[in-house]
DSSP file (Angstrom, degrees, kcal/mol; ACC not computed):
  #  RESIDUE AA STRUCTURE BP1 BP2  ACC     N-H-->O    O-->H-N    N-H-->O    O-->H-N    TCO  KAPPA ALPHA  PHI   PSI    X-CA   Y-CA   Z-CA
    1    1 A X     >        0   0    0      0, 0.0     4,-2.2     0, 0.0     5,-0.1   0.000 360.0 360.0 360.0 -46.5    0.0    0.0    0.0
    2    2 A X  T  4  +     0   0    0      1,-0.2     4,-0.2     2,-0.2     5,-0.0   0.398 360.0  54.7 -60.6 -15.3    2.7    2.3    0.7
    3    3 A X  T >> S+     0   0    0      3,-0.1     4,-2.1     2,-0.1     3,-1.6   0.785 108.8  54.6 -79.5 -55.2    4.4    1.8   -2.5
    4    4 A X  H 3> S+     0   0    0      1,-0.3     4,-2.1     2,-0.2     5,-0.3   0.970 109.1  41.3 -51.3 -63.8    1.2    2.6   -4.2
    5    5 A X  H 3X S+     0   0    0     -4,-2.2     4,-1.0     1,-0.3    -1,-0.3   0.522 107.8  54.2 -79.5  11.1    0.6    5.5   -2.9
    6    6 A X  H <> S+     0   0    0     -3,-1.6     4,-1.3    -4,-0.2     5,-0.4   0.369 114.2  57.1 -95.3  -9.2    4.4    7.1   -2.9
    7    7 A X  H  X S+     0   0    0     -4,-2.1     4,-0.9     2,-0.2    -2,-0.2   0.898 108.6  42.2 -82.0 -11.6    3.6    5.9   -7.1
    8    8 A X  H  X S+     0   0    0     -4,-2.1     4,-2.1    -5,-0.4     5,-0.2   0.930 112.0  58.3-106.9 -51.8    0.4    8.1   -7.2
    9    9 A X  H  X S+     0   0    0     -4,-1.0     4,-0.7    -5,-0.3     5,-0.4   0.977 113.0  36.1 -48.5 -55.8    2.4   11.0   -5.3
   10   10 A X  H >X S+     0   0    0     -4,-1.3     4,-2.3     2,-0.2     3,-0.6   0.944 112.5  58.4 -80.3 -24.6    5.0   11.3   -7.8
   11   11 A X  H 3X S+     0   0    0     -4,-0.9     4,-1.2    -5,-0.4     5,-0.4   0.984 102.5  51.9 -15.7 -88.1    3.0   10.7  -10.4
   12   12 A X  H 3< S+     0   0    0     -4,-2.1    -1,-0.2     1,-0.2    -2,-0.2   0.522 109.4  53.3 -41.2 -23.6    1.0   13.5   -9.5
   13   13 A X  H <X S+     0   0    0     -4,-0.7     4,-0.9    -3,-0.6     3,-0.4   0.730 101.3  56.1 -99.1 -49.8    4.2   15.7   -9.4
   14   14 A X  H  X S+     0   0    0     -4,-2.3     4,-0.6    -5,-0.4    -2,-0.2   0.681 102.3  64.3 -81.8  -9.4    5.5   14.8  -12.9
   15   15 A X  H  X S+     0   0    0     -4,-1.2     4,-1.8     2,-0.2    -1,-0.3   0.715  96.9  52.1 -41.4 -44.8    2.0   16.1  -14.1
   16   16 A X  H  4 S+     0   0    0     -3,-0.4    -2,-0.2    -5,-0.4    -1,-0.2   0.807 105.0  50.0 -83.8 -16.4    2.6   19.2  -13.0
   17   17 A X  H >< S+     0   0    0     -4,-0.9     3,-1.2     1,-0.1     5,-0.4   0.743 114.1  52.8 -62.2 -38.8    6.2   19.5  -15.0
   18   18 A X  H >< S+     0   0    0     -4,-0.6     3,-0.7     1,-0.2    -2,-0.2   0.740  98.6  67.0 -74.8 -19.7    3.8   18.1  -18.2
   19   19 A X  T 3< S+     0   0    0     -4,-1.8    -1,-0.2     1,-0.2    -3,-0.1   0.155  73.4  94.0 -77.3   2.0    1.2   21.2  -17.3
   20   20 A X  T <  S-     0   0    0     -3,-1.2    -1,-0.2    28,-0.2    -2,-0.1   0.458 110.0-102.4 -77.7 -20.7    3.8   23.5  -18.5
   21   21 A X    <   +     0   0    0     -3,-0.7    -2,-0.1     1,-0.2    -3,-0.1   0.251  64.6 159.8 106.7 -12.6    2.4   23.6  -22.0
   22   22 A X        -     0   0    0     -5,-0.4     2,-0.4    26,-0.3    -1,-0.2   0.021  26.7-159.8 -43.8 159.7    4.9   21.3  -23.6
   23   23 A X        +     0   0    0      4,-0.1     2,-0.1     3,-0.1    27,-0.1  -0.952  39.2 134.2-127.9 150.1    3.9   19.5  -27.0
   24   24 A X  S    S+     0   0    0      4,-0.5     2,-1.5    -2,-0.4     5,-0.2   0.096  73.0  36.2-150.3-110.7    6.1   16.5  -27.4
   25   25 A X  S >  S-     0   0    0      3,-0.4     3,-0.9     1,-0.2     5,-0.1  -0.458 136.6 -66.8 -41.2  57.7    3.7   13.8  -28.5
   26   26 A X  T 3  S-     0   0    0     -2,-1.5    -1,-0.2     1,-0.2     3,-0.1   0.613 108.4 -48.9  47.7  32.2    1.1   15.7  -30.8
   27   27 A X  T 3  S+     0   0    0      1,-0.5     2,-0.4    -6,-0.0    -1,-0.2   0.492 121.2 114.7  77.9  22.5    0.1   17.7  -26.8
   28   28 A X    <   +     0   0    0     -3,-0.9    -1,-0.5     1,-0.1    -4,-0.5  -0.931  34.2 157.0-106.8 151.0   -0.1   14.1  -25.3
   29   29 A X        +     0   0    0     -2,-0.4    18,-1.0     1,-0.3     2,-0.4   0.292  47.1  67.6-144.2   5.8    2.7   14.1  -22.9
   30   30 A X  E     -A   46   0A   0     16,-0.2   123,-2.0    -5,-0.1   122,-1.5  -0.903  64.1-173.4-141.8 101.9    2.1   11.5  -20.3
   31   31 A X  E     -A   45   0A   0     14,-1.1    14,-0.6    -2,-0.4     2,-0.3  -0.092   5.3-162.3-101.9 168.7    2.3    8.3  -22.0
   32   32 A X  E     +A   44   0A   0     12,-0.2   118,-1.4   118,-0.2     2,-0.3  -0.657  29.6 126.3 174.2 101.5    1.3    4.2  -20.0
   33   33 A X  E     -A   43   0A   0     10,-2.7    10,-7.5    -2,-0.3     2,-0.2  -0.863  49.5 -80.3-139.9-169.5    2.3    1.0  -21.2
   34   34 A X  E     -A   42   0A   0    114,-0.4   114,-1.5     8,-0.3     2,-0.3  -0.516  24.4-158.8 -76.3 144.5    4.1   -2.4  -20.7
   35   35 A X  E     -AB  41 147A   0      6,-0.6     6,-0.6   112,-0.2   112,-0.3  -0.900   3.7-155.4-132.3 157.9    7.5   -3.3  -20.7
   36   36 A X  E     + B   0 146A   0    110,-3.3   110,-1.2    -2,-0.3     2,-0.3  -0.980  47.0  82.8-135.8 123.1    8.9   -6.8  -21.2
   37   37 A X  E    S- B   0 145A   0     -2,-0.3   108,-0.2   108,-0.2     3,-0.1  -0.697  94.0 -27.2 179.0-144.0   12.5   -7.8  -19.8
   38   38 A X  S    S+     0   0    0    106,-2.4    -1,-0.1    -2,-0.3   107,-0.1   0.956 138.9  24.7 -91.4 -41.0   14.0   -8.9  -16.8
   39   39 A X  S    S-     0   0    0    105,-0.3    21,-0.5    22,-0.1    -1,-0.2  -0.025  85.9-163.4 -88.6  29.8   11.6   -7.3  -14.6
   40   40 A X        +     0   0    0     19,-0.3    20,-0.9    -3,-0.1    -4,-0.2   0.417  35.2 104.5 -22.3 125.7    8.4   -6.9  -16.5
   41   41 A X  E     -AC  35  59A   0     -6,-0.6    -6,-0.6    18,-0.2     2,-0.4  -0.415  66.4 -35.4-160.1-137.3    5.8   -4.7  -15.4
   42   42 A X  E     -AC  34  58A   0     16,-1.8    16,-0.7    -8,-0.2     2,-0.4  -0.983  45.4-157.4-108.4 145.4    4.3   -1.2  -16.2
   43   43 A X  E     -AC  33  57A   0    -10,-7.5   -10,-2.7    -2,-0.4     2,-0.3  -0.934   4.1-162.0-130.5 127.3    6.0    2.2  -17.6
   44   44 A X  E     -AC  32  56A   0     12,-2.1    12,-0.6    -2,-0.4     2,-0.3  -0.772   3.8-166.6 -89.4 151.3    5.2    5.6  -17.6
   45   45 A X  E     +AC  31  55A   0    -14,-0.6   -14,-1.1    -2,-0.3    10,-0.2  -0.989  10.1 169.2-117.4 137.7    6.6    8.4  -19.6
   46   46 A X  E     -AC  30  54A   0      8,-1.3     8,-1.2    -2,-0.3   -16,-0.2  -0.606  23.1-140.4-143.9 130.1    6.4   12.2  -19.3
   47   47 A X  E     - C   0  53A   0    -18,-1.0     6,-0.2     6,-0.2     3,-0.1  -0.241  16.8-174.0-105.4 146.9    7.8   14.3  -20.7
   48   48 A X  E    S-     0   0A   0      4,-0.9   -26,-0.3     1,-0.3     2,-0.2   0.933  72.9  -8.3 -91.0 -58.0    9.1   17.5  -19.2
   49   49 A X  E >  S- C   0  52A   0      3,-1.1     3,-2.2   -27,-0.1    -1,-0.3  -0.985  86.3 -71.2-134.4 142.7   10.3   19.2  -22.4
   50   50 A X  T 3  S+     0   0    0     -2,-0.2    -3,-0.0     1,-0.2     3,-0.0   0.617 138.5  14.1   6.5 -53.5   10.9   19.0  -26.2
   51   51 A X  T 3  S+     0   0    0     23,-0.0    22,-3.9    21,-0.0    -1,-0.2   0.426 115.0  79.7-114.8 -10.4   13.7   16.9  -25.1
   52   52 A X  E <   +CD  49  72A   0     -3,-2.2    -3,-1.1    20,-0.2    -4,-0.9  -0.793  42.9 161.1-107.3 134.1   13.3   15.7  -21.2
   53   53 A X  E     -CD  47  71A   0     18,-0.7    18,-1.8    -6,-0.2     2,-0.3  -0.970  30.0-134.3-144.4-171.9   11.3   13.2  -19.6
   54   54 A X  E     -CD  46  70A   0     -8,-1.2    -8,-1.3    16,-0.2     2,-0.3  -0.706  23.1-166.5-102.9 176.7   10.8   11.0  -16.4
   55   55 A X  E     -CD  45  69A   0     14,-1.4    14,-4.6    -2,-0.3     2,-0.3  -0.738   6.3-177.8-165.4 131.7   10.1    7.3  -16.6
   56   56 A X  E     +CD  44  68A   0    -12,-0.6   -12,-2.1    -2,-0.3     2,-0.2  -0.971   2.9 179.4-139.9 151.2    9.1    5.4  -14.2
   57   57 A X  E     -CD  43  67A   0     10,-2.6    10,-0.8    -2,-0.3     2,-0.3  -0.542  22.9-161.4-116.6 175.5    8.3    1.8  -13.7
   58   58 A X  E     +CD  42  66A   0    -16,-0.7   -16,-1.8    -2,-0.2     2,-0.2  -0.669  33.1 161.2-167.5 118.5    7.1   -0.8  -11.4
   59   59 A X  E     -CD  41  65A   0      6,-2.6     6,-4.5    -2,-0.3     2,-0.4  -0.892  26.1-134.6-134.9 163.7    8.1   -4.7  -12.6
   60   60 A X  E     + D   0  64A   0    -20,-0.9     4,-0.2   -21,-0.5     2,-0.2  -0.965  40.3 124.7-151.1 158.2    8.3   -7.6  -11.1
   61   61 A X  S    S-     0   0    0      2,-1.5   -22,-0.1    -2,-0.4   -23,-0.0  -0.510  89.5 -20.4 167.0-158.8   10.6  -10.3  -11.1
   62   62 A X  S    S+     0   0    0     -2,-0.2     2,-0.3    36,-0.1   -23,-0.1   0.535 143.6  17.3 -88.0  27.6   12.3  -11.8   -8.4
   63   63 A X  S    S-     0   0    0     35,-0.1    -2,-1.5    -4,-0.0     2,-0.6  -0.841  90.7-109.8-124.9-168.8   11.6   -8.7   -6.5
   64   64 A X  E     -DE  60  97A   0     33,-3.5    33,-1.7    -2,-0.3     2,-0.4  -0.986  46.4-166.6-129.3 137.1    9.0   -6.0   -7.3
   65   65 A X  E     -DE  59  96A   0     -6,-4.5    -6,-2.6    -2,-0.6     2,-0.3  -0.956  17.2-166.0-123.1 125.6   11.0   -3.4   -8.3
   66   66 A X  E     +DE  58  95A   0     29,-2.0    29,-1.2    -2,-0.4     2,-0.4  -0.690  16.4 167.4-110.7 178.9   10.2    0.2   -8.8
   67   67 A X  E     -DE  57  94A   0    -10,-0.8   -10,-2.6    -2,-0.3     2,-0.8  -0.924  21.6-160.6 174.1 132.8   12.4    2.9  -10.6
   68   68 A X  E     -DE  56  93A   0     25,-0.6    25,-1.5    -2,-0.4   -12,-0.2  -0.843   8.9-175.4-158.1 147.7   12.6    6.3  -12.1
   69   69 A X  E     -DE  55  92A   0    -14,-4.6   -14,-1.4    -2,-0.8     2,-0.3  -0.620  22.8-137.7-108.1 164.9   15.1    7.8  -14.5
   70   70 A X  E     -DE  54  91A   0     21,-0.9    21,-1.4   -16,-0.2     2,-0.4  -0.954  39.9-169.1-117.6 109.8   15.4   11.6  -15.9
   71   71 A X  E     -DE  53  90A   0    -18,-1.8   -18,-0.7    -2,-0.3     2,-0.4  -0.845  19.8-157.2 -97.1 129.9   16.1   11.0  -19.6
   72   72 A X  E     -DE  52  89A   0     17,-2.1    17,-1.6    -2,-0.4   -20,-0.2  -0.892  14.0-137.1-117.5 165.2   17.1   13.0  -22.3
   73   73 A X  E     - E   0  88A   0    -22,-3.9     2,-0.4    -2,-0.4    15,-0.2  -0.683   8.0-151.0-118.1 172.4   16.6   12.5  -25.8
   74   74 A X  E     + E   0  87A   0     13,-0.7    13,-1.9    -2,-0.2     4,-0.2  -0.987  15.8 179.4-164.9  93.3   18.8   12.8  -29.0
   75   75 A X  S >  S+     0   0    0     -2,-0.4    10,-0.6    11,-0.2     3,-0.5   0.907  81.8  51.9 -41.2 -66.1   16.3   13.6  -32.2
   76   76 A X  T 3  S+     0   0    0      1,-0.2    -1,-0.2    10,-0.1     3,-0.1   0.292  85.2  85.1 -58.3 -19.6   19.2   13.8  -34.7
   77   77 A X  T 3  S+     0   0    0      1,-0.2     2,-0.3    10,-0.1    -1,-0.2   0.854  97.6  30.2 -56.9 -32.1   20.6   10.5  -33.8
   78   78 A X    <   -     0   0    0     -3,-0.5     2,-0.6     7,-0.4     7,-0.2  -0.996  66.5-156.9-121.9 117.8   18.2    8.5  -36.2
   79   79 A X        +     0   0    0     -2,-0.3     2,-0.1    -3,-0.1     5,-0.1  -0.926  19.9 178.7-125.1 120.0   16.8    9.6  -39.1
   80   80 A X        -     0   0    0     -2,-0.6     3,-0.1     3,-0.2     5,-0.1   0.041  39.4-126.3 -45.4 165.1   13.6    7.9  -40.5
   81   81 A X  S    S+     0   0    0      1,-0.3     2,-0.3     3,-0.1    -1,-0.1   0.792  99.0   5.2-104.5 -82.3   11.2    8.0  -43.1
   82   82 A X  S    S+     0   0    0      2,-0.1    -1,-0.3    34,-0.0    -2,-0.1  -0.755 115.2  15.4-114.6 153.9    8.1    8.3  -41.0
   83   83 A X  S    S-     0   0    0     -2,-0.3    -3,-0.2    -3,-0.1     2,-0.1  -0.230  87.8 -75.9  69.7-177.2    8.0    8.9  -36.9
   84   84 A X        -     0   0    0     -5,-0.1    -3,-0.1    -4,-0.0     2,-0.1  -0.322  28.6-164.7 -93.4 166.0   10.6    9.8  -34.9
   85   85 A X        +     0   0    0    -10,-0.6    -7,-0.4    -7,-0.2     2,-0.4  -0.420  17.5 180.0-155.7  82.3   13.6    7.7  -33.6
   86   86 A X        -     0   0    0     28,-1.4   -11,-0.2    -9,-0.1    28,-0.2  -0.894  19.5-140.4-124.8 123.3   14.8    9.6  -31.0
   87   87 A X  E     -E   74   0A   0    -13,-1.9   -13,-0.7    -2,-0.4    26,-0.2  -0.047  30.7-176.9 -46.2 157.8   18.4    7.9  -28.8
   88   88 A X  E     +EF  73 112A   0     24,-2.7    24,-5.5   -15,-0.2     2,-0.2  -0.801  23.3 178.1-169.6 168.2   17.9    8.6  -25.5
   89   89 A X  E     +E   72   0A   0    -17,-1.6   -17,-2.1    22,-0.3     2,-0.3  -0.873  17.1 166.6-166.3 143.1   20.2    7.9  -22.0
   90   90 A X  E     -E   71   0A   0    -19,-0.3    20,-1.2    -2,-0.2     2,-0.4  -0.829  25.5-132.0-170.1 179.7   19.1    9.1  -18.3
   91   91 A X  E     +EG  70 109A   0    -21,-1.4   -21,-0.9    -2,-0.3     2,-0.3  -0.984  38.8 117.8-154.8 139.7   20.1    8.5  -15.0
   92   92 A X  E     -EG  69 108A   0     16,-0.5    16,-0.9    -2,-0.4   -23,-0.2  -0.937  41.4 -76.6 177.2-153.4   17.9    7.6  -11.7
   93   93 A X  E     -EG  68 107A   0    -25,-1.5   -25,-0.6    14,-0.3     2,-0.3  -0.316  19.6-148.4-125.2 167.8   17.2    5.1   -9.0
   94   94 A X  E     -EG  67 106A   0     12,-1.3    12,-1.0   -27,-0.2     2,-0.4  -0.889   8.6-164.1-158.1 163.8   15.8    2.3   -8.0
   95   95 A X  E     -EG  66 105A   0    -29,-1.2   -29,-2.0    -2,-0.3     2,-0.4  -0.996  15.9-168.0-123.0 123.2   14.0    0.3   -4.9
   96   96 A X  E     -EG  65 104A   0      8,-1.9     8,-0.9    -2,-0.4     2,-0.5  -0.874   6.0-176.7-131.3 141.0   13.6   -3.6   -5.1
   97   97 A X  E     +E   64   0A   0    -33,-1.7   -33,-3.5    -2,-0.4     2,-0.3  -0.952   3.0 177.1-145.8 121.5   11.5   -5.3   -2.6
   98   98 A X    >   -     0   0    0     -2,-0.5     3,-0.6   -35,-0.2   -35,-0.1  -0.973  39.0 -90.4-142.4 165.4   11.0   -8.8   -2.4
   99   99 A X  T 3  S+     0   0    0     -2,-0.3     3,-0.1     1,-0.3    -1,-0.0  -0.106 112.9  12.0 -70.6 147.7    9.0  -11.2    0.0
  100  100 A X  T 3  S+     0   0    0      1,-0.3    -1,-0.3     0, 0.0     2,-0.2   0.819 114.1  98.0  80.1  27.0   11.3  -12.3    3.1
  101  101 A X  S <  S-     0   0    0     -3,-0.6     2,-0.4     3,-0.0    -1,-0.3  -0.755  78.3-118.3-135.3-168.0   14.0   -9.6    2.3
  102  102 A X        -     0   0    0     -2,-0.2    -4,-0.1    -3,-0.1    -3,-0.0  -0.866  47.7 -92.2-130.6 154.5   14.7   -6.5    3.4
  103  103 A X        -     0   0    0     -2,-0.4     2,-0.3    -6,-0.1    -6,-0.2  -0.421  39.4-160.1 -54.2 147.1   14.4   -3.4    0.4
  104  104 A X  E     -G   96   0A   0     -8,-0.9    -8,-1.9    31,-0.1    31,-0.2  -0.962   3.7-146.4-114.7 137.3   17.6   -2.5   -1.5
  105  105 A X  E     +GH  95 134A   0     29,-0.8    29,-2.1    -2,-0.3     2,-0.2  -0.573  18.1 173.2-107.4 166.7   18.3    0.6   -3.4
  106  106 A X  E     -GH  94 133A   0    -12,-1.0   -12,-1.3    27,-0.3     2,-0.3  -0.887  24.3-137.7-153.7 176.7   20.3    0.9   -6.4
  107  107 A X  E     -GH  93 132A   0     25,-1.8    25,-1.1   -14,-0.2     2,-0.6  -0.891  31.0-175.1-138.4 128.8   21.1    4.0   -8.9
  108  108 A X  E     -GH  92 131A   0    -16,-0.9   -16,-0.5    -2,-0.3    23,-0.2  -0.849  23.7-141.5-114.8 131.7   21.1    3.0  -12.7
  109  109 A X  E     -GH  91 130A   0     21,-0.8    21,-0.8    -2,-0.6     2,-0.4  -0.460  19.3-167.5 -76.4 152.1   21.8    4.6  -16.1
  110  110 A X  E     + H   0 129A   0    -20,-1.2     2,-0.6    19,-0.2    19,-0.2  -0.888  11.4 178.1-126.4 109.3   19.6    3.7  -19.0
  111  111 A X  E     + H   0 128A   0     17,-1.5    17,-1.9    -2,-0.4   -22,-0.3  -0.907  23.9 141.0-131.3 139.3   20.4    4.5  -22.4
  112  112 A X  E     -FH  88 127A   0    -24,-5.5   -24,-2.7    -2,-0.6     2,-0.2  -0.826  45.8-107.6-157.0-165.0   17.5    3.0  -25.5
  113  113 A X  E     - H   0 126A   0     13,-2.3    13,-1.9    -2,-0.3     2,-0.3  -0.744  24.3-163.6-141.7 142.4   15.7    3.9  -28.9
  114  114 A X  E     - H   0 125A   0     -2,-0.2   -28,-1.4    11,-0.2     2,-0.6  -0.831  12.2-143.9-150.9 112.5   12.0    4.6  -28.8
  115  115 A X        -     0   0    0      9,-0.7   -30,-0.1    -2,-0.3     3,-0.1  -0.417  13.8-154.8 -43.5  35.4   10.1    4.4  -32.3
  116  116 A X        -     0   0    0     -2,-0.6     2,-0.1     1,-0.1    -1,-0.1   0.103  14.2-132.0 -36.5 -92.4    7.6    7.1  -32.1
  117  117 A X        -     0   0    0      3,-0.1     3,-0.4     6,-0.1    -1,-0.1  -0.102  17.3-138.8 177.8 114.6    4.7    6.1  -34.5
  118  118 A X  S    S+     0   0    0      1,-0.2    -2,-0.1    -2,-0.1   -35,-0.0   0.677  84.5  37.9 -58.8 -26.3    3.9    9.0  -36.7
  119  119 A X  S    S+     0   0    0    -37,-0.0     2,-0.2     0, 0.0    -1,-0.2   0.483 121.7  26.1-111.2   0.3    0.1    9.5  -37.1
  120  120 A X  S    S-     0   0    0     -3,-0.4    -3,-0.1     2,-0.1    30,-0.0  -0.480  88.5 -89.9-142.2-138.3   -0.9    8.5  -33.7
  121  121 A X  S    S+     0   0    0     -2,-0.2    30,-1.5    30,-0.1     2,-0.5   0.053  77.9 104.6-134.7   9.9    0.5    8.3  -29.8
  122  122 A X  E     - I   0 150A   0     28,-0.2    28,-0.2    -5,-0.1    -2,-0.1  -0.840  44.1-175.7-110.8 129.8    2.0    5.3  -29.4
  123  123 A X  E     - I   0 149A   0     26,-1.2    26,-1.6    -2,-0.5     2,-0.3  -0.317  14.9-147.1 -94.9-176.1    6.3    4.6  -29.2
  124  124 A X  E     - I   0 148A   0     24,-0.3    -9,-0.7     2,-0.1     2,-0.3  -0.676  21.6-166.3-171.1 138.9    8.1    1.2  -28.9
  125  125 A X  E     -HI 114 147A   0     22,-1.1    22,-1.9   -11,-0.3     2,-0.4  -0.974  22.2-173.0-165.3 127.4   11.2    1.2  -27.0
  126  126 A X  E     +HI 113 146A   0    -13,-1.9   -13,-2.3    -2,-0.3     2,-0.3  -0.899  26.2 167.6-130.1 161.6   13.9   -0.9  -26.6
  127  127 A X  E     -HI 112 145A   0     18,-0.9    18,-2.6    -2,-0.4     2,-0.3  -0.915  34.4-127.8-163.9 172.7   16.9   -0.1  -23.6
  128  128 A X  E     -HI 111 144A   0    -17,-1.9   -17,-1.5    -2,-0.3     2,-0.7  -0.919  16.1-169.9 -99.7  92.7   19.5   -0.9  -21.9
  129  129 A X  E     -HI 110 143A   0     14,-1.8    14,-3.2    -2,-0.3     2,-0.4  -0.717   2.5-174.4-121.5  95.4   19.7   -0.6  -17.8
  130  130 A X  E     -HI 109 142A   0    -21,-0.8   -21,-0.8    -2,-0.7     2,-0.4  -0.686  23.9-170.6 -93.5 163.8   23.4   -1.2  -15.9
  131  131 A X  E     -H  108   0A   0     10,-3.2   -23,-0.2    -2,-0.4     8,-0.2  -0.709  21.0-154.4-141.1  72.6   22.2   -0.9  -12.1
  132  132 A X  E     -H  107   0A   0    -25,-1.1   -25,-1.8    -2,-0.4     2,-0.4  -0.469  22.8-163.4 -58.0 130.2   24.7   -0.7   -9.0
  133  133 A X  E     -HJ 106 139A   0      6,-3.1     6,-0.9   -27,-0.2     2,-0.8  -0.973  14.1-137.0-122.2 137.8   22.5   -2.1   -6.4
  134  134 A X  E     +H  105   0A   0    -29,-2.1   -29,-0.8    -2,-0.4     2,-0.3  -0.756  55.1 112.1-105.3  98.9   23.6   -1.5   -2.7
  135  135 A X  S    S-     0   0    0     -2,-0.8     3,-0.4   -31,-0.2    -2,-0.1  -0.951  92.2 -73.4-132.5 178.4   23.0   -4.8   -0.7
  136  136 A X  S    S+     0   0    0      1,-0.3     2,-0.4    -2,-0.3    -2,-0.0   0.666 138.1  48.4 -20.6 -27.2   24.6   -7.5    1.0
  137  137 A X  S    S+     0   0    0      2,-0.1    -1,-0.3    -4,-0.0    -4,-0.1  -0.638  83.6 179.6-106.1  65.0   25.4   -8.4   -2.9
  138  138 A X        +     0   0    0     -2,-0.4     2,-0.3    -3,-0.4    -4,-0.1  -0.360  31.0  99.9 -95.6 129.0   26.6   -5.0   -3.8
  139  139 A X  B     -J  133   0A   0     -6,-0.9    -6,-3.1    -8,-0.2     2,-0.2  -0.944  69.3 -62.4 168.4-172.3   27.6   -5.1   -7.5
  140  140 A X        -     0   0    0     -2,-0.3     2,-0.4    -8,-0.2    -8,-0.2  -0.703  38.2-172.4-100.9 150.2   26.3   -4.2  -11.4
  141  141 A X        -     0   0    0     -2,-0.2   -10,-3.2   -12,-0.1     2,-0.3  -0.963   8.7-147.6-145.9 137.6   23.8   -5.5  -12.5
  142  142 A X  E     + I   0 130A   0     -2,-0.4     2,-0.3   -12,-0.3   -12,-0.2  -0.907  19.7 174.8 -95.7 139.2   22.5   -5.1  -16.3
  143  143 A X  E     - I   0 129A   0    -14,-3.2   -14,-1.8    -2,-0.3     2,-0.3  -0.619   9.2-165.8-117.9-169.2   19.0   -5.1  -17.5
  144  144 A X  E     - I   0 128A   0     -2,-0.3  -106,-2.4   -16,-0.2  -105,-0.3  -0.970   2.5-171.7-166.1 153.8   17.0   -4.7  -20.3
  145  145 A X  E     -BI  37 127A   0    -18,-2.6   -18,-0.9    -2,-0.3     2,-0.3  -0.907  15.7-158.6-164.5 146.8   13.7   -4.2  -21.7
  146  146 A X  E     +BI  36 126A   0   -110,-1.2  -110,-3.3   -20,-0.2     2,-0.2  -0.836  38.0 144.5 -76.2 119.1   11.3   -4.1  -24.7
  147  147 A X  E     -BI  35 125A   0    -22,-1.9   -22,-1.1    -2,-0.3  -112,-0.2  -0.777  37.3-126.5-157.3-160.1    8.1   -2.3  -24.4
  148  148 A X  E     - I   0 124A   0   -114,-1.5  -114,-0.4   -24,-0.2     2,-0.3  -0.929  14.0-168.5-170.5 132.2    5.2   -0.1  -25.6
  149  149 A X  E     - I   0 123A   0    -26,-1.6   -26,-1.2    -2,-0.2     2,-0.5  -0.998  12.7-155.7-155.0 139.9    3.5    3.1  -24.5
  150  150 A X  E     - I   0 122A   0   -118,-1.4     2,-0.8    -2,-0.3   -28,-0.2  -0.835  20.3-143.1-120.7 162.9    0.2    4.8  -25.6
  151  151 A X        +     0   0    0    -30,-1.5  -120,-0.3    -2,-0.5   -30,-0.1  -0.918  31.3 163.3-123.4 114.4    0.5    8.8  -24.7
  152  152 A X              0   0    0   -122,-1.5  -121,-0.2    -2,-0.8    -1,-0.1   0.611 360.0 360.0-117.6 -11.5   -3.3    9.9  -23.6
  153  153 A X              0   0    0   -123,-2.0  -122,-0.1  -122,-0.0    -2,-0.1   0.480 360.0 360.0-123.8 360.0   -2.7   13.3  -21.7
């Protein structure tokens, strides 16, 4: 319960950076899908600015893990026919909680590709996540994931 409701409090915060007027995603700017990987789960996007967003997650796995990056994106990196392809690389946290254990924090960089889809509001996203995590096992840890995100606000 307490996990839920520190996700609906920041949540709730990263709206209000998206309430700024940005247009990123034809004015949709707070995006909600699936991701598929070593923790599979659900992902938000929102984007701060032209080029900025947060992402945050919550997967599960052998812990249930939650996470949020600050990303920026690189337009020019890919060039396309139709959509967008925009690099992008970030930095942020994470908290893994699993039954019988005690929580562990970690901080990871992420660096991926997200397909934007040109006539409508959903991306495809593929990245890359190496993860120092500080517990009794203290060490790097890489992840990855494949996902999908439809952008409704």
């Amino acid at each position: 319960m307490k996990k839920t409701i520190f996700l609906t409090m920041v949540l709730i915060c990263m709206l209000q950076f998206s309430a700024r007027g940005q247009v990123v995603m034809g004015g949709r700017n707070v995006g909600l899908g699936l991701e598929f990987g070593d923790y599979p789960g659900v992902i938000a996007k929102i984007w701060t600015a032209d080029n900025t967003a947060f992402s945050l997650g919550l997967g599960f796995g052998a812990f249930t893990r939650v996470h949020v990056d600050y990303l920026w994106h690189d337009f020019g990196a890919f060039k396309v026919n139709e959509g967008r392809l925009p690099l992008y690389y970030g930095v942020g946290g994470i908290i893994n909680t699993g039954v019988n254990s005690n929580a562990n924090l970690g901080v990871r960089g992420t660096c991926g590709a997200a397909y934007i889809f040109k006539d409508n509001n959903f991306d495809v996203f593929l990245e890359l996540s190496p993860t120092f995590r500080f517990d009794p096992y203290n060490g790097l840890y890489l992840s990855g994931s494949l996902g999908v995100r439809y952008f409704f606000l």
